[in-house]
C-alpha positions in Angstrom: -4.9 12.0 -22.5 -5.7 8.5 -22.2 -2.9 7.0 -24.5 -1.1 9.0 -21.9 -2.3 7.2 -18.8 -1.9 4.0 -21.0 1.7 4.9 -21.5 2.8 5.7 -18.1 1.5 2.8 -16.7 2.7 0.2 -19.1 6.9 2.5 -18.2 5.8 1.7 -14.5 5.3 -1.7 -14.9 8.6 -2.2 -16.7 10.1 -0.2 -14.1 9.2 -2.0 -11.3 10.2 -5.2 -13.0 13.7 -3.9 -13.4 14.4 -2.9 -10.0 12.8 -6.7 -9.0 15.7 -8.2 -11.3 18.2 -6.1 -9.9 17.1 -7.1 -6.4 16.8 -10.6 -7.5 20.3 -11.1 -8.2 21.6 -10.6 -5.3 22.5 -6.5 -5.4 20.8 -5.8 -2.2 22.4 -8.6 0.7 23.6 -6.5 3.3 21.4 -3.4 2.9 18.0 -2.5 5.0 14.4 -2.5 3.5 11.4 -0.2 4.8 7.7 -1.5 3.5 4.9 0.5 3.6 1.5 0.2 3.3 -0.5 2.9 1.4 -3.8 3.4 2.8 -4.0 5.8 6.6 0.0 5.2 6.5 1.4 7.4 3.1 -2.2 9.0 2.2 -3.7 10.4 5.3 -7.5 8.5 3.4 -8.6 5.5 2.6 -8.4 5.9 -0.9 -10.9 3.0 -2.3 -13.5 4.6 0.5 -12.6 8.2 -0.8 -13.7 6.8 -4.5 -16.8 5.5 -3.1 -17.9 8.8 -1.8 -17.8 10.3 -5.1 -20.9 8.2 -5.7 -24.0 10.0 -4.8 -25.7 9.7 -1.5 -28.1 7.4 -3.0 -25.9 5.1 -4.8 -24.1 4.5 -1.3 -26.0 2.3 -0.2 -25.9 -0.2 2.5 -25.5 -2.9 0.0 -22.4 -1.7 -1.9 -20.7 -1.2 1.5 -21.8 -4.8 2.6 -19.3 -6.1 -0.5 -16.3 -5.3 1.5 -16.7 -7.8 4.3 -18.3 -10.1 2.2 -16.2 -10.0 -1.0 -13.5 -7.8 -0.2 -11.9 -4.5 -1.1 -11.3 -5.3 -4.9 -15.0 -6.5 -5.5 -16.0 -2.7 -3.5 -14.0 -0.8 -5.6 -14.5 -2.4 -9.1 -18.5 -2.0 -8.6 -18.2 1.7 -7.5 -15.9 2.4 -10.2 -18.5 0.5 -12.6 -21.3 3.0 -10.8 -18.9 6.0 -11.6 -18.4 5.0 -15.3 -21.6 3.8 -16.4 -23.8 6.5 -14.4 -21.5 9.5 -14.2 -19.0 9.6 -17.0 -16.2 9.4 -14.1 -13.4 7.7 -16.1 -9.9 6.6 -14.7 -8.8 10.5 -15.5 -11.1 11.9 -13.7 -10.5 9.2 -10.9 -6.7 10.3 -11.1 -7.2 13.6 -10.7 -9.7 12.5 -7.0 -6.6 10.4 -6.1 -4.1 12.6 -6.8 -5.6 15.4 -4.3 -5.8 13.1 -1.5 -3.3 15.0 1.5 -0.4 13.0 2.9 0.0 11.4 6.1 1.5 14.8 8.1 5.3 14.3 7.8 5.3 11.3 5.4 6.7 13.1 2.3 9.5 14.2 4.3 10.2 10.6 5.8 10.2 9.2 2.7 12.9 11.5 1.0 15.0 11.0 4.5 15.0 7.5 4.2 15.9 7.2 0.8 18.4 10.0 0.9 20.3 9.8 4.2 19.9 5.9 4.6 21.2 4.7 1.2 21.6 1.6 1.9 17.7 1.1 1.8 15.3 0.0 -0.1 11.5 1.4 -0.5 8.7 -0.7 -1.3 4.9 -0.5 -0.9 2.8 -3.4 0.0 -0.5 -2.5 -0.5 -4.4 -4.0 -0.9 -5.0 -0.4 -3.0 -4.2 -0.9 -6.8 -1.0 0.2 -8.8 -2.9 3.1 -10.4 -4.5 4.6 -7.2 -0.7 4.3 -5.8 1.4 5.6 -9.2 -0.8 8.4 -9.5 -0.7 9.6 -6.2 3.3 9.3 -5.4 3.8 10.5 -9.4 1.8 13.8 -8.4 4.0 14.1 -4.8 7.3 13.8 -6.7 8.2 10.6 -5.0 7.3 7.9 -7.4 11.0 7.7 -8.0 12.0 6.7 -4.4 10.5 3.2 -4.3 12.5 0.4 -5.6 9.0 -1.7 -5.8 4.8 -1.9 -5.6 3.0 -4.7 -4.5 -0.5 -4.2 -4.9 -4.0 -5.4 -6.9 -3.3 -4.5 -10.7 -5.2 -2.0 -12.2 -5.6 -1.4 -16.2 -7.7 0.9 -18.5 -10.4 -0.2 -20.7 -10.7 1.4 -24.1 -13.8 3.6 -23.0 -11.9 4.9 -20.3 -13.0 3.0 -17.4 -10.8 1.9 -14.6 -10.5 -1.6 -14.0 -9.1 -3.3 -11.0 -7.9 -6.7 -10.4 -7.1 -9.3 -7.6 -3.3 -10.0 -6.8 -3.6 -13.5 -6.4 -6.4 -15.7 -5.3 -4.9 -17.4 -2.2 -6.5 -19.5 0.8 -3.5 -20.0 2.9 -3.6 -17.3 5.3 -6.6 -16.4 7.8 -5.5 -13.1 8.5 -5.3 -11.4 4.8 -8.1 -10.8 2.1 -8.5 -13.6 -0.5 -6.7 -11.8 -2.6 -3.3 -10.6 -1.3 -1.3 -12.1 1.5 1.1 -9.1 2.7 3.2 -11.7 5.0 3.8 -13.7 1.6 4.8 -11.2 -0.1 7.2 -9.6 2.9 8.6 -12.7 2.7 9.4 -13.1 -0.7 11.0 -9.5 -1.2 13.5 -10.2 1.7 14.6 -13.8 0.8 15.0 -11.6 -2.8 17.2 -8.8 -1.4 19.0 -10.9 2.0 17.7 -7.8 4.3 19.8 -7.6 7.3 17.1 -5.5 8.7 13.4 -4.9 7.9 11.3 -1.9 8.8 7.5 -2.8 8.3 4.9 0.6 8.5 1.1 0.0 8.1 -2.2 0.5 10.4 -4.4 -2.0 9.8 -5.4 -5.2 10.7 -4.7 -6.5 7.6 -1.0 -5.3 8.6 -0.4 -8.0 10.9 0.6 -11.0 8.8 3.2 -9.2 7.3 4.2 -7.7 11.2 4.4 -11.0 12.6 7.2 -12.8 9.7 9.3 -10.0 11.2 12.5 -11.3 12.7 14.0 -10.4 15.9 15.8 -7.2 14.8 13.4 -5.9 12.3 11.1 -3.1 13.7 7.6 -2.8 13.3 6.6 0.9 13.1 2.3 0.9 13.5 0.5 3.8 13.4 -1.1 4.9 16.7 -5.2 5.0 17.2 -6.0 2.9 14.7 -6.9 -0.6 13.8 -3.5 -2.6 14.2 -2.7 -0.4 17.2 -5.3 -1.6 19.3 -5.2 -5.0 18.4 -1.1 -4.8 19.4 -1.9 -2.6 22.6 -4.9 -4.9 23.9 -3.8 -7.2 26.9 -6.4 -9.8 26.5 -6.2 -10.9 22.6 -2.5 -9.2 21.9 -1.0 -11.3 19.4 2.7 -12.7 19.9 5.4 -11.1 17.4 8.9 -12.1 17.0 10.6 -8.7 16.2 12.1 -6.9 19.7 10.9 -3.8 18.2 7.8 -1.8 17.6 7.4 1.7 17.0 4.1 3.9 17.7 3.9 6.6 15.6 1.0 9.4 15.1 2.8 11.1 12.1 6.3 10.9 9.6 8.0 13.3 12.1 7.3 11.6 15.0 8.4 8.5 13.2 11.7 9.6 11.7 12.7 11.2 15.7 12.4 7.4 17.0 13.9 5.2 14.2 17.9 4.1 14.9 20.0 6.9 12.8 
């Protein structure tokens, strides 16, 4: 079962770096582009958090939380992993199998498979500060792995015991608003100067959403998911920060969402 996992990952990876050459060249000027974020916008969990509460109640401790503000997401996840492993024989199978059972967003399958079907002309891709195993697994076990023309996200490998390792994208120290190690807005950027996008649909709902909502241009659309973190910070009067796209979408759920974008 592991060689398995080892398999699929290393036909995912080449995958993705197909459909970036593809894009590279020049195939894509004149089509649209939708990015999504993983995290509370496709899964309806946080999906490093929902790894963490496999831990026992005495192994979450105030401590291992404390890494996330202090060292980020990647440094939180790789230690409960290492707890997992080490303490209670959880390897990246059995981590699978947690991810895979995590529900969807209400609506957000059937979004997916609209956009890709009915709007041809556009591209998927996720942009995400999960890891490309959490992600594959989950969209391979929802039968929409297939739909996205591209991941960008923390890299994740398997060690020969079986444990799951996860890595930073980059180490970067240009931009305030991301983690240390992955700048969404940089990457936003980089995928449409790949593909000459006439139009960019961005969908997330967190804060760490915003640098990647704010390269928008004028007649992309940002599409943010309503009561959480990016929402309030958009929707506050005092501190709202100043985007160039004309559009932004509100959105509670993939049907909602679908009803409002242009057809």
């Amino acid at each position: 079962m592991l060689r398995d996992f080892l398999l699929k990952m290393a036909r995912s990876a080449l995958g993705q770096r197909r459909s970036m050459c593809s894009i590279s060249n020049g195939g894509a000027k004149g089509r649209e582009m939708a990015a999504f974020d993983f995290d509370l916008t496709i899964v309806d969990r946080d999906s490093d958090t929902s790894v963490g509460q496999l831990l026992p109640s005495t192994e979450r401790t105030a401590e291992l939380f404390d890494l996330i503000p202090k060292c980020g997401w990647v440094a939180f996840i790789q230690h409960a992993l290492q707890l997992l492993h080490q303490k209670y024989s959880m390897d990246a199978v059995a981590v699978g199998r947690h991810i895979r059972s995590l529900p969807p967003v209400p609506g957000i399958l059937r979004l997916l498979r609209q956009l890709a079907g009915h709007h041809s002309n556009m591209d998927l891709f996720i942009v995400s500060d999960s890891n490309c195993f959490f992600i594959s697994e989950w969209l391979e076990a929802h039968g929409v792995d297939h739909l996205f023309a591209g991941i960008y996200t923390n890299p994740a490998s398997i060690a020969a015991d079986g444990r799951l390792i996860v890595s930073p994208y980059e180490e970067q120290n240009h931009c305030e608003l991301c983690p240390v190690n992955l700048c969404k807005g940089r990457i936003l950027d980089k995928v449409i100067s790949m593909g000459n996008y006439k139009r960019v649909l961005y969908i997330g709902d967190g804060c760490n959403d915003l640098c990647a909502v704010q390269r928008l241009r004028a007649n992309d659309i940002a599409c943010i998911r309503r009561g959480y973190e990016l929402h309030r910070k958009l929707t506050n009067a005092h501190h709202r920060p100043q985007l160039t796209c004309n559009h932004i979408f509100f959105w509670s759920n993939g049907h909602d969402l679908y009803e409002q974008l242009p057809k």
